[in-house]
N, C-alpha and C positions, 0 to 999 in steps of 0.2 A: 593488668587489664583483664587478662583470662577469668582470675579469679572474682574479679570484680563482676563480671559478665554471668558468671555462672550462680556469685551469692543472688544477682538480682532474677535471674530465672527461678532458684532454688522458695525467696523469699515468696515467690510468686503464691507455689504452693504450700506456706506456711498455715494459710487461711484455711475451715474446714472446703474442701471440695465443691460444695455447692451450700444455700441455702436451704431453710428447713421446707421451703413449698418444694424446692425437688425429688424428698422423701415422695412425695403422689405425685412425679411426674415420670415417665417415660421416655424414650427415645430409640425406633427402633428400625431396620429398615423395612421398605414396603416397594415393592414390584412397579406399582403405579399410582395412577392419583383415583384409580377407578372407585366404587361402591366393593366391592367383592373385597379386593385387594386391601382396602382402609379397614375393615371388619376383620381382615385376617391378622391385620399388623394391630388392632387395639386390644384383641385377645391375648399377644404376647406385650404389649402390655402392660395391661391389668395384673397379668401374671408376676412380670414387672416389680409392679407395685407392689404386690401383696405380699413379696417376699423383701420386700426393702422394709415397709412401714414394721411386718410382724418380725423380722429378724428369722424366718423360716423359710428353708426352702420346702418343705411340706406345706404350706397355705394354700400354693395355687390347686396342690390335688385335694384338698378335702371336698367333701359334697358340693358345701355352699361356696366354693372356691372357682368349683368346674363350673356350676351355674351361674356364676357373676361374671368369669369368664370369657361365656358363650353372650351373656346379653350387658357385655363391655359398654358398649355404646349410651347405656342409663346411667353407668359413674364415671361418664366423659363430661367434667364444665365445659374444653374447649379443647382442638388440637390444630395442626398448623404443619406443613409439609418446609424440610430443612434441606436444602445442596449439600450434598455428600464434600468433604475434601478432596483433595487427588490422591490419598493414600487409600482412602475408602472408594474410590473409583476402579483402583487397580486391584480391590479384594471385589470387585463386583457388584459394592453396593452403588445403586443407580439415584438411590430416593432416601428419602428418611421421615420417618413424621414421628411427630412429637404429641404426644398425649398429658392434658393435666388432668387427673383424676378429681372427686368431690371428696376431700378428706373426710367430713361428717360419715359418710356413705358406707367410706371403706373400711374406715374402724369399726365403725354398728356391725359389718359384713364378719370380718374377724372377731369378734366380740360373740356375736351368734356360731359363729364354727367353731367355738372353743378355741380359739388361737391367742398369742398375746399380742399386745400393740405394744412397738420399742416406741418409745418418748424419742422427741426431737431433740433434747438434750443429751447428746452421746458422744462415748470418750473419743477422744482424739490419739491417731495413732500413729509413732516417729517408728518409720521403717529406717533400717540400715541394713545396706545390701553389699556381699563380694562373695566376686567370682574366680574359678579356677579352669581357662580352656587350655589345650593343646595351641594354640594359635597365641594368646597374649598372655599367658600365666598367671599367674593369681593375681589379681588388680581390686582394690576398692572400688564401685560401682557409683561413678557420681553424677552421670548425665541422666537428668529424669528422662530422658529418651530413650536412654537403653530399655531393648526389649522386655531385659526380666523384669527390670521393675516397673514400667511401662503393663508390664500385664497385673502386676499386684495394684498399683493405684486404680486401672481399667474395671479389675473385680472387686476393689472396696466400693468403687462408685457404684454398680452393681448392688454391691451388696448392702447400700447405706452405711457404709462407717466413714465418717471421716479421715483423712490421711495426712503426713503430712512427711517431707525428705529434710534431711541433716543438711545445712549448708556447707559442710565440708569445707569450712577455714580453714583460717592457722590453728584457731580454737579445738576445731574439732578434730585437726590430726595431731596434736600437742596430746589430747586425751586417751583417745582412742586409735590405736595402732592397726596396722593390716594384721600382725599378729593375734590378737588380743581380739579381736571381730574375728577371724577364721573359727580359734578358738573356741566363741561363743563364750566369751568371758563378762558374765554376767558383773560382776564388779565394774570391770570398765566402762561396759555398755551403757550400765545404770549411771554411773557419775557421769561419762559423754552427755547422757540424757539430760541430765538436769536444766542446765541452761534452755531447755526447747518447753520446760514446765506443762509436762506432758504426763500423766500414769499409766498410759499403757506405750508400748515399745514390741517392737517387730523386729528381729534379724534373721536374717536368708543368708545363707550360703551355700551356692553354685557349684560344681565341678562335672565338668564333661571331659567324656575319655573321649581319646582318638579314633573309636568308633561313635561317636555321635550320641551318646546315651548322656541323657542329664543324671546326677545323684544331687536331691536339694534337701537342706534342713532347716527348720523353723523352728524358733524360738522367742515367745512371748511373753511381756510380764506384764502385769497389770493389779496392782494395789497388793504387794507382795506374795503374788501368786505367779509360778510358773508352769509354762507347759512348751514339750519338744515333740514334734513330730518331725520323719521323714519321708519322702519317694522319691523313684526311681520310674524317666521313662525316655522314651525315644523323641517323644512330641515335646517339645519347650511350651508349648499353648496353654500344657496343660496345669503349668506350673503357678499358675497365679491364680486359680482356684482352689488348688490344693492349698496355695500356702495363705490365701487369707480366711476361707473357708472357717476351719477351727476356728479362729479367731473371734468370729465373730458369732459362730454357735457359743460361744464359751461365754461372749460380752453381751448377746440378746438375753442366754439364760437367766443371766444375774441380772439384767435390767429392763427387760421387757415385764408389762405389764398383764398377769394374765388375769382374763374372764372372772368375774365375781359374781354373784347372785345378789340382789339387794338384801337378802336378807344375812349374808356374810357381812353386811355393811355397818359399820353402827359408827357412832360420834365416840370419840378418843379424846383422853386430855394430853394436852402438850405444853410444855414451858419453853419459853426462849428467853435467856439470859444475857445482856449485856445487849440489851436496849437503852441506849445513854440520853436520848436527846429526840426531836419531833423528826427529822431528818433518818434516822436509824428506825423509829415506830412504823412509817410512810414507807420507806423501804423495806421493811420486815415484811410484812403485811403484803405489801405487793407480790412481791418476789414467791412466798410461799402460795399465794391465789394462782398464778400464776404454773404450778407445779404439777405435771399430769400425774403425779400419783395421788393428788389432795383433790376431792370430789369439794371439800366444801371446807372455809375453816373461817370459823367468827369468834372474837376477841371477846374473854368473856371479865376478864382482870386485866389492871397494871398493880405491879406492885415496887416501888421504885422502878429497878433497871429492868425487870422481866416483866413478860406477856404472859400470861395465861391463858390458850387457846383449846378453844374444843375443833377437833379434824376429821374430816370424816376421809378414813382412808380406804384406799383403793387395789392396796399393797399390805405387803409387812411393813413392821417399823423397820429390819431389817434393808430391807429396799426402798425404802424411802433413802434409809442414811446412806446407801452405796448412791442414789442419785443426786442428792443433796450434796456428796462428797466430791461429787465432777466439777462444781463451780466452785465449790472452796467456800461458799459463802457460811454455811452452818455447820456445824458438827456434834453428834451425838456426845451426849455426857453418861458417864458409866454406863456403856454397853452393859446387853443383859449377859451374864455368863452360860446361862442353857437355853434350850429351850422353852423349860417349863418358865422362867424368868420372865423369856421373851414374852411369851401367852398373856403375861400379868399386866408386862405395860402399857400404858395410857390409860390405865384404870383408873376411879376418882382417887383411891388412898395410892397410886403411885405412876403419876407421871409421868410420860416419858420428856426428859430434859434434854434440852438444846441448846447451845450456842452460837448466839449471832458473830457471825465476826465480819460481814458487812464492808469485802474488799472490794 
């Protein structure tokens, strides 16, 4: 029964964290329901926002950042005041209000300060968590309640990335051992993973000495890339921005969208291959319109199973295909080998080729 209880809390947060309209929304506390007070809580905010949508926490100070800031209240659609919990009562929060931002507004706003816009479409990301105190000894960490990891989901949400915790079956202790996670045994990790059909992966692990000092390390993979970071501190608070932080500097770099000039901008040719039938054409077509790094893209051939598309991108082809590769739905055909390659493609004598695979 325990484990039954625990899979259906676990499944709970299988799902990304919130939807894409929470990207421009807020939620923060505020003193009262006064005029003063409401102006003070929509400034942080905006702030809020501006580091969720851009994947930066440098947005809110640039120029055009502090003055959108200050006159918050222009890229408010709507806001609404929220009852604190009882766990937010006893940290002192009295109030809450909730801000939705005008998305149109706040990308134009990033776009003009030179920052990038991260796409709503963003990796999803399986934390596995274990700790080492004085008090219960090394234990795998499986209640989303616990504090540690209770502070790493708290700061993905924060920071706009999706999340998401291991159900910690039979399955998943059959794979992945206490051992084998202290470790940071990347082999394990990754096979544990599979089943959650996820590409990026998180693991934390915890140890606190008898004097009260946390020692944490992070390790993250994400489309056969890794990266380890650690600290050391007194404050446990502190550890759920530290450890998701990287993380997500490392997945806005490679997938946010940065600032172009129209005149960077021009029409590109692209193929899509294994378009079989009216059903996969309709879905092709959609799905790509649909794509915040495609400004624009019209059908200019069929030729049996393939598309021939002109696109007006917004991006590298490089970054399109890391975005494209989140859904699984298309995939680049012969990467370019250098750079200079990369320069050439979408050109008319050599387009850049794709594959529908239309799961």
């Amino acid at each position: 029964m325990r484990l039954l209880i625990l899979g259906v809390l676990m499944l709970a947060l299988t799902a990304p964290t919130w939807a894409g309209s929470e990207y421009f929304s807020a939620q923060v506390p505020v003193a009262s329901q006064s005029t003063a007070d409401r102006k003070t809580a929509l400034v942080q905010a905006m702030a809020n926002v501006l580091i969720k949508v851009s994947g930066s926490l440098d947005a809110p100070a640039t120029e055009l950042g502090m003055k959108a800031q200050a006159n918050a209240g222009s890229y408010v659609q709507q806001f609404r005041y929220i009852q604190p919990t009882q766990t937010m009562r006893e940290q002192g929060i009295a109030l809450l209000l909730k801000a939705d931002f005008d998305p149109g507004k706040v990308r134009q706003l990033l776009k003009e300060s030179g920052q990038g816009v991260w796409p709503m479409n963003r990796p999803q990301a399986l934390i596995w968590a274990i700790e080492d105190t004085p008090e219960r000894g090394r234990q795998i960490i499986t209640d989303p309640e616990h504090p540690l990891v209770k502070s790493l989901v708290a700061r993905a949400n924060e920071r706009g990335l999706p999340v998401l915790l291991p159900l910690w079956d039979l399955d998943d202790q059959i794979l992945l051992s206490e051992e084998h996670l202290w470790a940071q045994d990347e082999e394990a990790i990754l096979a544990a993973s599979t089943r959650y059909d996820v590409n990026t992966v998180l693991s934390a692990r915890y140890s606190q000495t008898s004097a009260q000092q946390w020692y944490a390390t992070w390790q993250f993979h994400h489309a056969g890339e890794r990266r380890s970071y650690d600290y050391n501190t007194f404050d446990a608070s502190e550890l759920g921005a530290v450890g998701v932080d990287p993380l997500v500097a490392f997945l806005a770099e490679r997938y946010a969208v940065q600032s172009a000039s129209d005149e960077n901008e021009h029409l590109q040719v692209m193929t899509l291959n294994g378009v079989s039938d009216y059903k996969d054409y309709d879905s092709a077509l959609d799905y790509l319109a649909k794509q915040p790094l495609i400004q624009q893209v019209a059908l200019v051939a069929v030729r049996d199973n393939q598309l021939v598309l002109h696109i007006l991108l917004s991006a590298s082809w490089a970054q399109l295909s890391d975005a494209l590769a989140l859904d699984r739905k298309i995939r680049l055909l012969n990467p370019p080998e250098d750079l200079q390659a990369e320069a050439m493609l979408g050109a008319p004598g050599r387009p850049a080729q794709f594959q529908w695979l239309g799961r």
